[in-house]
Structure formats: structure tokens, C-alpha cells
C-alpha positions in Angstrom: 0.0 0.0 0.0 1.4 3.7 -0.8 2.4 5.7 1.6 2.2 8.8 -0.1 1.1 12.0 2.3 -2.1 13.3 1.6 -2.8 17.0 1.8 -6.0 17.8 3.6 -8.3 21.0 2.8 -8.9 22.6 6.4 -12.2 24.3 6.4 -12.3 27.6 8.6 -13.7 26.3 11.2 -11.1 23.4 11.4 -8.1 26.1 11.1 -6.6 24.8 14.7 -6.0 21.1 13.2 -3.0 20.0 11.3 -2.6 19.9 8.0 0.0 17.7 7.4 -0.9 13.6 8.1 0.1 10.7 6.2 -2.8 8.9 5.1 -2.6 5.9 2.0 -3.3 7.1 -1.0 -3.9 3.7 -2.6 -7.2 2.0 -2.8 -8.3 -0.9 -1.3 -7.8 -3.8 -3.9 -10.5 -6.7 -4.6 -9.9 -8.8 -1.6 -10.7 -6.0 0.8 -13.8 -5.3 -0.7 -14.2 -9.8 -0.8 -13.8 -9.3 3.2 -16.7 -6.5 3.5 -18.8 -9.0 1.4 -18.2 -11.9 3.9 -18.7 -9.4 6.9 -22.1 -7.5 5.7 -23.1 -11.1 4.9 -22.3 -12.3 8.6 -24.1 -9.0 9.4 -27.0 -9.5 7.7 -27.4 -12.8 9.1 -27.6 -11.8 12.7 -30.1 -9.1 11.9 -32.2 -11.7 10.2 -31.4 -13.4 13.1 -32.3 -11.1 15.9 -35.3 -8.9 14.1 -36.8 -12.2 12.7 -39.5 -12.2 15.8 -40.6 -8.6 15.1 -43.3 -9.7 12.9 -44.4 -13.2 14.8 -45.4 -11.0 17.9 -48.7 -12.6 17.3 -47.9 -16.0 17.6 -45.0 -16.1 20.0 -47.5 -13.8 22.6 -50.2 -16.7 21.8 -48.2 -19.6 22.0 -45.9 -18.7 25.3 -49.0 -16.2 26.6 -47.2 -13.0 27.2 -47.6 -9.3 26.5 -46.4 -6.6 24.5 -44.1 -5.2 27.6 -42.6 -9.0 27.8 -42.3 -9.2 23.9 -40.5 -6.0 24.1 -38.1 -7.8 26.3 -37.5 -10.6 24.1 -37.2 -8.1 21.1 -34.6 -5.3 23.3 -33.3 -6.0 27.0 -32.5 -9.7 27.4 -30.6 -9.3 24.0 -29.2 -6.1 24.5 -27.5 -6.3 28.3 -25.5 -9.1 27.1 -24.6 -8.1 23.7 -23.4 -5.3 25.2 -21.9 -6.8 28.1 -20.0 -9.6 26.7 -18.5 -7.0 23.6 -16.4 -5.1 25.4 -14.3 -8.5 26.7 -15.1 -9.9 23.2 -13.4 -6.5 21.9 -10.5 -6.7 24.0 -9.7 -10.1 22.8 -10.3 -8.7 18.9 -7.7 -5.6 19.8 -4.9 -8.7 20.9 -5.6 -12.2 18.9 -7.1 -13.3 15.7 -10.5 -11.3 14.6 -11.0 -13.8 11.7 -11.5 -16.5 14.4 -13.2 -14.5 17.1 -16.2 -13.9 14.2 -15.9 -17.5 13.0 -16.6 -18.4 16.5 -19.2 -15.8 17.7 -21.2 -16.9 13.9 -21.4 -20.6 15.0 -23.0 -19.4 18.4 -25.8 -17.2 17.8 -26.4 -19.9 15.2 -26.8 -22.3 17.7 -28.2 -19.8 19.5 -30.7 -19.4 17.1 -32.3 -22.4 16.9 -32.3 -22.7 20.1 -35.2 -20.4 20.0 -37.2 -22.7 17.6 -37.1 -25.4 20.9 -38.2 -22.7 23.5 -42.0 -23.8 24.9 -41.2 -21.5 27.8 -40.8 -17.9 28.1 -37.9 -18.8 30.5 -36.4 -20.6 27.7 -37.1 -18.1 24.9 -35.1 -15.5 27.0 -32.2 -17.7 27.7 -31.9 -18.4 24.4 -32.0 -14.4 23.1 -29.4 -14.1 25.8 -27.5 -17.1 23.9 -27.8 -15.0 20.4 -26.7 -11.9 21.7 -23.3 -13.2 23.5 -22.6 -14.6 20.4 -22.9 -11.7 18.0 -21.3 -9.3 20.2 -17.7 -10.8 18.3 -18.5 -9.4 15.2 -19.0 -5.8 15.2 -16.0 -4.6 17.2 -13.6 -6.6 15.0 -15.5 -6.1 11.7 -15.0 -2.4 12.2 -11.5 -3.3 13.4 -10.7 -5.3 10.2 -12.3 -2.3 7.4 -10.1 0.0 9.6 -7.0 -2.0 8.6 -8.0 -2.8 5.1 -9.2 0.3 3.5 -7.4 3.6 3.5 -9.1 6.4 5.4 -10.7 8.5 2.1 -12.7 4.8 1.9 -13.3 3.9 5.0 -17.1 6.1 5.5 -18.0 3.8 2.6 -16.7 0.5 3.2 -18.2 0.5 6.5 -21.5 1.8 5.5 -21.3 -1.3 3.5 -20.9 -3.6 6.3 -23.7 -1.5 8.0 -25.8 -2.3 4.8 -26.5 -5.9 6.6 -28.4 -4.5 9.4 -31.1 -3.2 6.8 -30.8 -6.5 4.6 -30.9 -8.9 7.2 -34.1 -7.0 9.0 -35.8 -6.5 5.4 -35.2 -10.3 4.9 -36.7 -10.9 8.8 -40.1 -9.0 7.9 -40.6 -10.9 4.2 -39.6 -14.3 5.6 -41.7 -13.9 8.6 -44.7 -12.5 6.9 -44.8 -15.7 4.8 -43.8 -18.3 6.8 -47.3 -17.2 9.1 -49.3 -17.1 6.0 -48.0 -20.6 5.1 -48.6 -21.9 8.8 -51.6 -20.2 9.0 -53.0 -22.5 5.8 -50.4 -26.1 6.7 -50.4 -25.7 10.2 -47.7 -27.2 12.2 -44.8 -29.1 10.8 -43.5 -32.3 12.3 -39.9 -32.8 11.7 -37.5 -35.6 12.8 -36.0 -35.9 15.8 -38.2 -32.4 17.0 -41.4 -33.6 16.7 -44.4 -31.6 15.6 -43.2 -27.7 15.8 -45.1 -24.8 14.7 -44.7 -21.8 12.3 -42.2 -19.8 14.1 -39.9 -22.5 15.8 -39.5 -23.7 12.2 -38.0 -20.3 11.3 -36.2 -20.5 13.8 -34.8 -23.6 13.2 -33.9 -23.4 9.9 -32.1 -20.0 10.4 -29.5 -21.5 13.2 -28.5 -24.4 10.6 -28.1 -22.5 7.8 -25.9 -19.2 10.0 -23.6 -22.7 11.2 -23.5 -23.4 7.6 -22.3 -20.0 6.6 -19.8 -19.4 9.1 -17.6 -21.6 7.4 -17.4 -19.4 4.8 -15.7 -16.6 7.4 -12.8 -18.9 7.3 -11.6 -17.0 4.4 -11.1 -13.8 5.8 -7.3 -12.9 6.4 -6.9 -10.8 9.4 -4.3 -8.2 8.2 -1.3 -6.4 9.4 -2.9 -4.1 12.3 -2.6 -0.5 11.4 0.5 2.4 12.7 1.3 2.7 15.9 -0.6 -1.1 17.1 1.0 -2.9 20.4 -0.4 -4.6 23.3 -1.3 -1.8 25.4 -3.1 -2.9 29.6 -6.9 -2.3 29.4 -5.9 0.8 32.1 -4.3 2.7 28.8 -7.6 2.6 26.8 -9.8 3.7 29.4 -7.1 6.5 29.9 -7.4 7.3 26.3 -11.3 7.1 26.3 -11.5 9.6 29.1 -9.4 11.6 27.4 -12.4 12.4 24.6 -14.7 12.4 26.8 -16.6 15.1 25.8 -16.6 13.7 22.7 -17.5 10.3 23.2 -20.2 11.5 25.6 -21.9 13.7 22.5 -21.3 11.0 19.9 -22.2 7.8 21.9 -25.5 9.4 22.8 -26.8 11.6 19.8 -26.4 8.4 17.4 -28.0 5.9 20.1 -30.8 7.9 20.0 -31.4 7.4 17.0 -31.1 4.3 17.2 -33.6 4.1 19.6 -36.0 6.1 17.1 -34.7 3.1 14.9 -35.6 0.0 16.7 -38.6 1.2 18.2 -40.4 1.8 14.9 -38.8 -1.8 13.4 -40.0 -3.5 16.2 -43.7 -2.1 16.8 -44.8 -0.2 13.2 -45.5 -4.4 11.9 -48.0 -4.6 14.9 -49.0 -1.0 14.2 -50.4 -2.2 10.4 -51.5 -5.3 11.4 -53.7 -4.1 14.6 -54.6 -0.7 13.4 -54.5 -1.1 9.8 -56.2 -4.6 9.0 -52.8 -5.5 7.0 -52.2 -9.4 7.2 -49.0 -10.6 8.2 -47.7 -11.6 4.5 -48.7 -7.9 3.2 -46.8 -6.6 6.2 -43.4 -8.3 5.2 -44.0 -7.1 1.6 -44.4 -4.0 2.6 -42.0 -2.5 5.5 -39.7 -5.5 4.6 -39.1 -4.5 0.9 -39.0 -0.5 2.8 -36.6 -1.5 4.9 -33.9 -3.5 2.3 -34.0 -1.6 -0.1 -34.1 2.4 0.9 -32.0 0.8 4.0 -29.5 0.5 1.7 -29.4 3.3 -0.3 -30.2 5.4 3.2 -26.7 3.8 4.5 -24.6 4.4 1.1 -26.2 8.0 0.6 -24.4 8.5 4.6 -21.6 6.7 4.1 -20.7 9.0 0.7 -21.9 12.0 1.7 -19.8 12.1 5.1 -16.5 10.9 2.9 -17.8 13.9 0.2 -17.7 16.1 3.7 -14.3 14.7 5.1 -12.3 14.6 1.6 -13.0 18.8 1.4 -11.7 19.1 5.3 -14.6 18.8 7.3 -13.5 16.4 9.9 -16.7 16.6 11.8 -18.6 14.9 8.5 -19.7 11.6 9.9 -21.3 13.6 12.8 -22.5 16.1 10.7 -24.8 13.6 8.9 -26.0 12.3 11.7 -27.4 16.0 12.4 -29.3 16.0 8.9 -30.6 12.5 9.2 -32.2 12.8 12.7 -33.5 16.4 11.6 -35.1 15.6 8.5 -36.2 12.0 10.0 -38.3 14.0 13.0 -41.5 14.5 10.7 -41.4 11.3 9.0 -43.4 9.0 11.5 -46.0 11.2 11.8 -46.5 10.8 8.0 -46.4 7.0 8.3 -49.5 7.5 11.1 -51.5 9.5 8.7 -51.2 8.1 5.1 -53.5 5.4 4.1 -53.3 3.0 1.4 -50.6 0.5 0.2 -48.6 3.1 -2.2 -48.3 5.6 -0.4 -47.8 4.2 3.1 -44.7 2.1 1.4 -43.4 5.9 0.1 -43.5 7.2 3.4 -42.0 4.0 4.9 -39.6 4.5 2.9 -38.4 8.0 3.1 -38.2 7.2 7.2 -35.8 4.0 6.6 -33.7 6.3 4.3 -33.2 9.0 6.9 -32.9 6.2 10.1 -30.1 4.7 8.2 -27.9 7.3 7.0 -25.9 7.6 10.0 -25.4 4.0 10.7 -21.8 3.7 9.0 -20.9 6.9 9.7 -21.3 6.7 13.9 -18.7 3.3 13.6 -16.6 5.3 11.3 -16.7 8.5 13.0 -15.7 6.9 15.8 -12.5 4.7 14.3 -10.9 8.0 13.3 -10.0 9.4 17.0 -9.1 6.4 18.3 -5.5 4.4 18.0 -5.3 0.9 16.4 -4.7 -0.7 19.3 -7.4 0.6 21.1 -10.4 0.3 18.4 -12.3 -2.4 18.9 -12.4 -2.1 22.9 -13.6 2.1 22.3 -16.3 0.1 19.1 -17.4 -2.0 22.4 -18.2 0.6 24.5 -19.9 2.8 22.1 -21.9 -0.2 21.3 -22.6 -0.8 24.8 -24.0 2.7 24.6 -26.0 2.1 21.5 -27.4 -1.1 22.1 -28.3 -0.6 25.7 -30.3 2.7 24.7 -31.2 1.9 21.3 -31.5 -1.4 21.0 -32.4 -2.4 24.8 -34.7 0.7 25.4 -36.0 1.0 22.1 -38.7 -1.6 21.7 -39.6 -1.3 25.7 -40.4 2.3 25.5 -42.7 2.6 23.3 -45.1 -0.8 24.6 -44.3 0.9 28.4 -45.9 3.6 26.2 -48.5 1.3 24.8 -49.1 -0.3 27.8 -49.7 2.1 30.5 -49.8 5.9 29.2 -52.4 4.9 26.6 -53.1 1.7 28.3 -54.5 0.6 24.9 -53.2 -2.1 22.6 -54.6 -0.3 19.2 -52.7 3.0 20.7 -49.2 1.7 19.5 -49.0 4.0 16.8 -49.5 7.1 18.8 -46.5 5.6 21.2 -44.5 5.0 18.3 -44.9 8.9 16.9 -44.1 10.6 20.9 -41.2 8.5 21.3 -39.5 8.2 18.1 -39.9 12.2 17.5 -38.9 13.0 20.9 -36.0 10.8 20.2 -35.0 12.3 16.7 -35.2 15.4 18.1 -32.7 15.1 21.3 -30.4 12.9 19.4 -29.8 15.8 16.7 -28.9 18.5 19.3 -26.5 16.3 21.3 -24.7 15.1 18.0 -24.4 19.3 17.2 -23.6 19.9 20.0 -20.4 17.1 19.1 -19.3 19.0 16.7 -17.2 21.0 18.2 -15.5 19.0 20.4 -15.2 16.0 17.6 -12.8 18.5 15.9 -10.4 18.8 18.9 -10.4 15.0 19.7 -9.5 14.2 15.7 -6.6 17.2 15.6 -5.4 15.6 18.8 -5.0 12.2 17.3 -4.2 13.3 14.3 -1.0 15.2 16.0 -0.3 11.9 18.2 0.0 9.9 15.2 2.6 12.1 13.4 5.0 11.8 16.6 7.9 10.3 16.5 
């Protein structure tokens, strides 16, 4: 790889940071690009695999009689606080050993994991089993980011992992049409008896057939190459990172909690608007999947590559601050959005404004990982990926879905009220996320001069 120095344009408002950094001027060749293919596929899959319940709310509430508030749990909190937990130990192994084999590993688990699900007749078992998923997929966002950091020179790295992001909205697009017609089937076969299982129904079937075919797969993650870590990498005590992360404090503090919130805007609406069209709306489960799945693949992805390109657009002409300035726009321009969803009618233009909210949720989703790879040294990125994801998950992800059924469930104590919760906590959301993530800005600069000056020491 070259190691030509690159000249960077210093906006006005960037005239404190230095001007001179060597960054590679080479692009990424084809088997860098092969690697983000493996990893968004490996990404995709555990979104399938995590959001596939979202739209069997119905039947899983039926079958192990529970309530939105407990569905919400299954769908957030028992998944989150150990994905989150478990990443930042998972993380400080991917900073120190092999991060090819710590995602081979993590892929085999929440694939067993998985279908694991498809055997729970309990709720007890169902949670322990969520739990089960999310240790196991808290290997592979830390070192994936970790890896693209490594492999892609910084004018591509925005893009590359907006790429890798590009699995979240594939994999959750995929959950929604799957799920949708898997209950239409059921609904018309009825249960399926398999060997050595017995008779299961529609959902443990899903279930079932997702963890062999994720064990399958992560086989094929044994072609990833882990390569040579990036300047300045060494062994450093787990006391030097947390030195270094309370170093940017102020920084992490804006950018950790401006993008979880939107995030939580995020999962909330993924998890509930499919009950919101089927309880409200009359829409059948099949319907459902065609329509906020196809939403959510397709303008996920060009929501995510519009980010990830726009924030590299911003950061090539000097703006170092890009990936949070996105962020800003997105949550901004996203604010109105769910509000439109509530009061459209009709299959067109319901899928229109579906889709111009997926667009603007996912815009910032490469840019928060890549934002946050750029302040931080190689030795020290996937640990400072773990935390932020603690953040993220535990907000977004974890408090996400609960919020709006605590919503649901005891402001509007009415099951049909769901889109009302999903409108006052999304916005509200939006809305606090944006002014934190401005309020960023400024202190996103210092933190990137600062490393940007560490790196050029001696």
C-alpha cells in the first residue's frame, strides 16, 4: 500500500488542526472489498437473526402467553444487556488475537443460539436463548470495524463501512418478508413435524432453519485474512484505553449518545410499526413483510450508502466533523417522517413514506462506527467500538422496543394506541439525538486534531 502523504483542505472552522498527516493514497484492492462482502453477509445474518420475531409477535405472545411489555423484552433488553456486556471483553480479545476466528466463533453461536429459539416452549427458555444470540454476535461488530479499519485507506473507510452497516437493513428487510410468509404458510399447513423435533409450529420452524443455515455459513468466514494491524498497534493494559477514552470524553459523551438515540428512534419503529399495520390497519402478516420488509432492504441500503458517501464527500474537502454532521441531517429531517407513516392510508403511499423514514434512520449508521474509528488508535479500536456499542445497544436497541409498549401499555393503556407511542417516542427521540450530535461538533474536531497530531509523533 502507498504511503504517499495526503494534503488535507482545512475548512475555517477546522483552522486549529494540522494539515500535514500521512494517510494511504492507494485504494483498497479486490480482496478487501471480498472481506466487507463476507462481513455484511455475517451482518445481515444476525439481523435476520435477531429482528426475525418482530413480525411473529402474534404467535409467539399466543403460543408462550405473554404481553407486549414482555415481547418487548424478548425483542430489546434480554438481548441487549448481554450483547453489550459480553462486547467489550469480546473486543478486548479482537484488539490482541485473531479477529478472523473470534467472528468464525461468535457466527457458530448465535447460530446455535438461534435455533435454540425454535425449541423454547417457555418464556424462560425463549429468554435464555435471546441471551445465547446476543453473546454470540457481540464478536463481530467490534472486530469487523476493526478489520475495514485495517484494510481500507481512510478516504474509503465512511463507505466500506457503510457497506458492512448495509446488513443490518438487509438482514431485518429479509426478517419481515420471511416472517410474513412463513405465518401465512402456517396459518394454511399448520404445524410441521420434523424428525427428531417432533411436531413444531410456524415460528420455531423459522427459527430452526435460520441457526442451521448461519452454522452453515460461518464456514465461509474462514476465508477472511486478518491483516497487518494499522501504525502505531502494540499490546497496550486495558488501564491505557480507558485513559485514552476519558481523554475524549466530551466527545465520546456527545457521539455515543446523539447516534443511540437514533437508534432508539430506529428500533422502536422496526419492532412495533409491523403490529401498528397489522392491529390498526387490517394488514395481514404476508402484506406486512412485503411491505415494510421490501421498505426497509431496499431504501436501508441506499439510506446507508447515501451516509456513508456524503460524510466521505464532507471529510475529503476538510470537514473532519462529516460523519457527525450527517448524523445532524438525518435525525433532523427524519423528526417528521413518523407522523407521516401515522396518517397516510393505502398501500402506495404508506410504502413511500415508509420509505423516506428508513432512508433517513439509516444514514448515520456507517458513519457513527466510522466516526468513531478515526480518534481512536489501532490498538485501542475495537475495545472504544465496544463501549460505544454498549452505549448504543443498551439505549437503542435495549430501550427501544420497551419504550414505546411501556408507552403502549400504561400511558395509553390501549393495545390499538401503538402508533401514537410510536410517533411521541420516536420524534422525541429524533429530536434530542440531533442537538446532542451538534452539540459534538465541536468537540469531535479537537479529539481528531489531537490524534491526528499523536500519530505524526515520533
Amino acid at each position: 500500500m502507498s504511503t504517499e502523504s495526503v494534503t488535507v483542505v482545512v475548512p475555517v472552522e477546522d483552522a486549529d488542526m494540522p494539515v500535514n498527516q500521512a494517510e494511504p493514497a492507494a485504494r483498497a484492492g479486490g480482496y478487501a472489498w471480498f472481506v466487507v462482502v463476507l462481513l455484511t453477509l455475517a451482518n445481515m445474518l444476525s439481523f435476520l437473526d435477531r429482528q426475525i420475531l418482530n413480525l411473529m409477535v402474534g404467535p409467539i405472545r399466543q403460543d408462550l402467553g405473554i404481553g407486549d411489555t414482555e415481547m418487548s423484552l424478548l425483542m430489546g433488553f434480554s438481548f441487549a444487556i448481554f450483547y453489550t456486556v459480553c462486547g467489550i471483553p469480546l473486543a478486548w480479545c479482537a484488539d490482541r488475537y485473531s479477529r478472523k476466528w473470534l467472528i468464525v466463533g461468535g457466527a457458530a453461536a448465535w447460530s446455535i443460539a438461534t435455533a435454540a429459539c425454535g425449541l423454547a416452549g417457555r418464556y424462560g427458555h425463549m429468554v435464555v436463548a435471546r441471551i445465547g444470540v446476543g453473546v454470540g454476535e457481540a464478536s463481530l461488530s467490534p472486530a469487523s470495524y476493526s478489520l475495514i479499519t485495517d484494510y481500507f485507506p481512510k478516504q474509503q473507510r465512511v463507505t466500506a463501512m457503510s457497506v458492512f452497516a448495509m446488513g443490518n437493513y438487509i438482514g431485518a428487510g429479509l426478517a419481515f418478508l420471511i416472517g410474513g410468509y412463513v405465518i401465512h404458510w402456517a396459518q394454511s399447513y399448520g404445524p410441521v413435524v420434523l424428525p427428531v423435533f417432533g411436531e413444531v409450529r410456524s415460528w420455531q420452524l423459522v427459527f430452526l432453519t435460520l441457526g442451521l443455515f448461519g452454522v452453515i455459513f460461518s464456514f465461509a468466514l474462514m476465508l477472511i485474512r486478518d491483516p497487518e494491524r494499522g501504525p502505531g498497534h502494540s499490546r497496550q493494559p486495558v488501564s491505557a484505553t480507558w485513559t485514552k477514552l476519558r481523554s475524549h470524553g466530551g466527545t465520546l459523551l456527545y457521539h455515543h449518545f446523539g447516534f443511540s438515540l437514533i437508534a432508539l428512534a430506529g428500533y422502536g419503529s422496526s419492532a412495533w410499526l409491523p403490529s401498528y399495520f397489522i392491529r390498526t390497519q387490517g394488514w395481514t402478516e404476508a402484506q406486512t413483510g412485503l411491505i415494510y420488509g421490501s421498505a426497509v432492504a431496499i431504501f436501508g441500503i441506499i439510506g446507508i450508502f447515501a451516509g456513508g458517501r456524503l460524510a466521505d464527500w464532507l471529510v475529503a474537502r476538510g470537514y473532519s466533523d462529516g460523519t457527525l454532521r450527517v448524523g445532524v441531517l438525518a435525525a433532523l429531517l427524519a423528526v417528521p417522517v413518523m407522523p407521516l407513516v401515522m396518517v397516510v392510508d393505502g398501500f402506495l403511499p404508506t410504502f413511500i413514506a415508509l420509505a423516506v423514514a428508513v432512508f433517513f434512520f439509516s444514514m448515520p449508521t456507517g458513519c457513527a462506527a466510522a466516526a468513531l474509528q478515526e480518534i481512536m488508535p489501532s490498538n485501542m479500536r475495537a475495545q472504544a467500538t465496544a463501549v460505544y456499542l454498549f452505549v448504543f445497544n443498551m439505549i437503542g436497541l435495549g430501550l427501544g422496543p420497551t419504550a414505546v409498549a411501556v408507552v403502549t401499555d400504561f400511558v395509553f393503556a390501549d393495545d390499538m394506541a401503538v402508533g401514537h407511542s410510536l410517533v411521541w417516542v420516536c420524534s422525541s427521540a429524533l429530536l434530542l439525538g440531533s442537538v446532542l450530535l451538534y452539540l459534538g461538533l465541536a468537540p469531535y474536531r479537537r479529539s481528531y486534531s489531537q490524534c491526528r497530531a499523536e500519530l505524526a509523533m515520533p
